[in-house]
C-alpha positions in Angstrom: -17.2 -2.8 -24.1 -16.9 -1.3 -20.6 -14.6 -4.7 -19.7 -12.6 -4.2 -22.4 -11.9 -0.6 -21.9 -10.9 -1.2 -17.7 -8.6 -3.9 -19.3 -6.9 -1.5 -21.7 -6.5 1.0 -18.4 -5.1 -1.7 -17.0 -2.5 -3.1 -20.0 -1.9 0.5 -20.4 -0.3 1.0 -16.5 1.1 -2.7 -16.7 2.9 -1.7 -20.3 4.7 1.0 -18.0 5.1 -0.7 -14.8 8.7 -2.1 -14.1 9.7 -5.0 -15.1 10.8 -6.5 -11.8 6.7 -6.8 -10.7 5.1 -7.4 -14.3 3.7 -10.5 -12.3 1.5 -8.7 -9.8 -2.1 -8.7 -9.8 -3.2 -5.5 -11.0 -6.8 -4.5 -11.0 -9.0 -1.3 -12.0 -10.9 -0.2 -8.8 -13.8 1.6 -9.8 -14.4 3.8 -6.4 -10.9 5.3 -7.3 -10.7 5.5 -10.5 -7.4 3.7 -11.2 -5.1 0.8 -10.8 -4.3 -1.0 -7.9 -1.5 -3.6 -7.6 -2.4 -5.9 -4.8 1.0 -7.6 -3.3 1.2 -10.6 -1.2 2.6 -12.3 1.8 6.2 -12.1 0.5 5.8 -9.4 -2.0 7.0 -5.9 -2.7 6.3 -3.5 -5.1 7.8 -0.2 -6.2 6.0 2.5 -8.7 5.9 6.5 -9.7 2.8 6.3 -11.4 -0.3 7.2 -10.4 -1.8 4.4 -8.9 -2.6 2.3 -5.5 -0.9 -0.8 -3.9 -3.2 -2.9 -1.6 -2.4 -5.6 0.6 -4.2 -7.5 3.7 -2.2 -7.7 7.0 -2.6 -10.5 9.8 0.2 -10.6 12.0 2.3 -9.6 8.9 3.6 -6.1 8.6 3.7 -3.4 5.6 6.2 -0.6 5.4 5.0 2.0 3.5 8.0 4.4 2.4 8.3 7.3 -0.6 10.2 9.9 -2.0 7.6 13.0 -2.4 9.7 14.9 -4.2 10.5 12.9 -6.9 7.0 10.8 -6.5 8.2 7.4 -6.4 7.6 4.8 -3.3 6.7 1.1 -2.7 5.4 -1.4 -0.2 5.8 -4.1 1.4 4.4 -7.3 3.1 6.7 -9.4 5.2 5.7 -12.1 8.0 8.8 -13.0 9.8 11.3 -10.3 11.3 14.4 -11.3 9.9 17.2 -14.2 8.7 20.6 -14.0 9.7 21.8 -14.6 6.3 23.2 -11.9 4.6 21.0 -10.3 1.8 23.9 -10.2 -0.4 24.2 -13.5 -0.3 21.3 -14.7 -2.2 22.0 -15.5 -6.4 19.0 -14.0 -7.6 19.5 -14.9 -11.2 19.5 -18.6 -10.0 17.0 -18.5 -7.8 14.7 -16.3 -9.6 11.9 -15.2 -6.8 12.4 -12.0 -4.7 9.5 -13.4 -2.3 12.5 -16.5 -1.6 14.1 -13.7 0.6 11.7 -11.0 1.1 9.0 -13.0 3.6 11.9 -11.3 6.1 11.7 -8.0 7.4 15.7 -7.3 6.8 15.1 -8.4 3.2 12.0 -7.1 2.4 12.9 -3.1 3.8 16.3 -3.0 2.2 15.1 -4.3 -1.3 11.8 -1.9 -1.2 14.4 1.3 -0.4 17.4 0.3 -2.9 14.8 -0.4 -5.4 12.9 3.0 -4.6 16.5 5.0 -4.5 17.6 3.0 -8.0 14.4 4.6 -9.9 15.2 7.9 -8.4 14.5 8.1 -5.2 16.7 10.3 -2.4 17.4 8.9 0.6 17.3 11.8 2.6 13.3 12.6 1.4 12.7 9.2 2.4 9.5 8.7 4.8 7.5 5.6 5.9 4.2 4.6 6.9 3.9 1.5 8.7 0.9 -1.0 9.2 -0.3 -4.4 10.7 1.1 -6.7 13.5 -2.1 -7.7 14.9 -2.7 -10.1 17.0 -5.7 -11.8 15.5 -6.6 -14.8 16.9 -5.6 -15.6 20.8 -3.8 -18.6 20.0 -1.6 -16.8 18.1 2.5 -16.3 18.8 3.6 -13.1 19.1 5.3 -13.1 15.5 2.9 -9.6 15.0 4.8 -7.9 17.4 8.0 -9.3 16.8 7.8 -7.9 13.3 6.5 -3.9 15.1 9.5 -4.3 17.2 11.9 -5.0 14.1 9.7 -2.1 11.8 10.5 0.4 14.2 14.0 -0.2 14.7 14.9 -0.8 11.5 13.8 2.8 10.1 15.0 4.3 13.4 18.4 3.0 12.9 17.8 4.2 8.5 17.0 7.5 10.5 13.6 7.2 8.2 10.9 9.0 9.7 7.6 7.5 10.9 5.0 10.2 9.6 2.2 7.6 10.6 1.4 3.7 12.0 -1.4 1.6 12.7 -0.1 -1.7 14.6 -1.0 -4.1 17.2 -4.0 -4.5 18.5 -6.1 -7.6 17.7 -7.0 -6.5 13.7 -6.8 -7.3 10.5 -6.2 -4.6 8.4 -6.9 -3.6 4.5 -4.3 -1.3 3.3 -4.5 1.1 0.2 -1.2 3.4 -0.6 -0.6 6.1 -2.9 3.3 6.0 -3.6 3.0 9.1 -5.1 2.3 11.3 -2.6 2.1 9.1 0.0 -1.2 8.7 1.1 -2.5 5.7 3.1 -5.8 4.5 3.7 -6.6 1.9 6.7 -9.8 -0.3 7.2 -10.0 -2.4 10.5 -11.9 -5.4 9.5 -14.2 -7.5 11.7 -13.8 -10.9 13.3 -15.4 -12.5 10.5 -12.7 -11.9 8.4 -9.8 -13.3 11.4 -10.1 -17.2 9.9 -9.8 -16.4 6.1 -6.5 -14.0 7.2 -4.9 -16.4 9.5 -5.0 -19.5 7.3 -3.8 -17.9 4.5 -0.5 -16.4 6.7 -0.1 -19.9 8.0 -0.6 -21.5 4.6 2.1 -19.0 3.9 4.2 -19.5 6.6 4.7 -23.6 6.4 5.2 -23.4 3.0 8.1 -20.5 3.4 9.6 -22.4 6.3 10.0 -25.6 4.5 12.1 -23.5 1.8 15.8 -22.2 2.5 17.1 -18.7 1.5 19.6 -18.5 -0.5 0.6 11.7 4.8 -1.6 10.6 7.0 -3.5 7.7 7.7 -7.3 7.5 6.6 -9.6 4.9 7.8 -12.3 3.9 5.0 
């Protein structure tokens, strides 16, 4: 009865959610009482409902960014800083897969902004959160900073303040957002959990390189 009453919670917020991220995993998180949508390597998501997004960061990099006044905002996860290709560009209807194009920085910020400002989001109430870049393992390139260096000047030159960021350093990172009002909760994990992190970016990685395009912060 209790499993089928956190699955109704959760048909009830995927019944609402748009239609462009039907596909995420969504989950009922029973320390905070609602849904999460958990996005991955190559995934954004938008949202004005009451809810979290999660994701877990490597070298990768999350922009958090939300409207307050209107209470919508989104995330995203991207690994590499950008593509010269023009976003514009890629045929979406033939390809079919945002995550084609949004495994780049340039991709990934403007389609989590237009897709924010589409569902009613102002540009000028616009602020950002940003997460992730670490450095995890020594043998590592330095694709983590890479993607800071692109972050910052990306919403520096969107004249989209930074209200707060957590990068670098030689972390992973779990990351909870509330698009809502954006709040942001950070955990540093522990080397144990470096391996599991980097394979799966790297997994990630060769597979995305063999395919052409066409608040404040809380740790808990």
């Amino acid at each position: 009865m209790l499993r089928k009453r956190v699955q109704d919670k959760v048909n009830e917020y995927l019944s609402r959610c748009l239609p462009e991220f039907a596909h995420v995993n969504h989950y009922w998180d029973r320390q905070a009482h609602r849904v999460v949508a958990k996005i991955l390597p190559g995934e954004f998501y938008v949202t004005s409902q009451d809810m979290l997004i999660a994701t877990t960061l490597g070298s990768c990099v999350s922009a958090c960014i939300w409207d307050e006044m209107s209470g919508i905002g989104g995330m995203n996860h991207f690994m590499l800083p950008l593509t010269t290709q023009d976003v514009h560009e890629v045929n979406w209807g033939q390809r079919g897969l945002v995550t084609d194009a949004t495994r780049y920085g340039n991709f990934a910020m403007e389609y989590l902004i237009n897709m924010i400002l589409t569902h009613g989001g102002r540009r000028k109430n616009l602020k950002a959160k940003v997460f992730g870049g670490g450095k995890v393992m020594k043998k590592m390139s330095n694709i983590g900073s890479r993607n800071i260096d692109f972050v910052l000047a990306y919403l520096a030159t969107e004249n989209i303040p930074i209200l707060a960021q957590d990068l670098g350093l030689q972390f992973p990172r779990k990351v909870l957002f509330e698009p809502m009002t954006g709040r942001a909760f950070v955990k540093r994990l522990d080397n144990l959990h470096n391996d599991t992190i980097v394979k799966r970016e790297q997994a990630y990685e060769t597979r995305i390189e063999n395919e052409p395009v066409d608040g404040d912060v809380e740790l808990f």
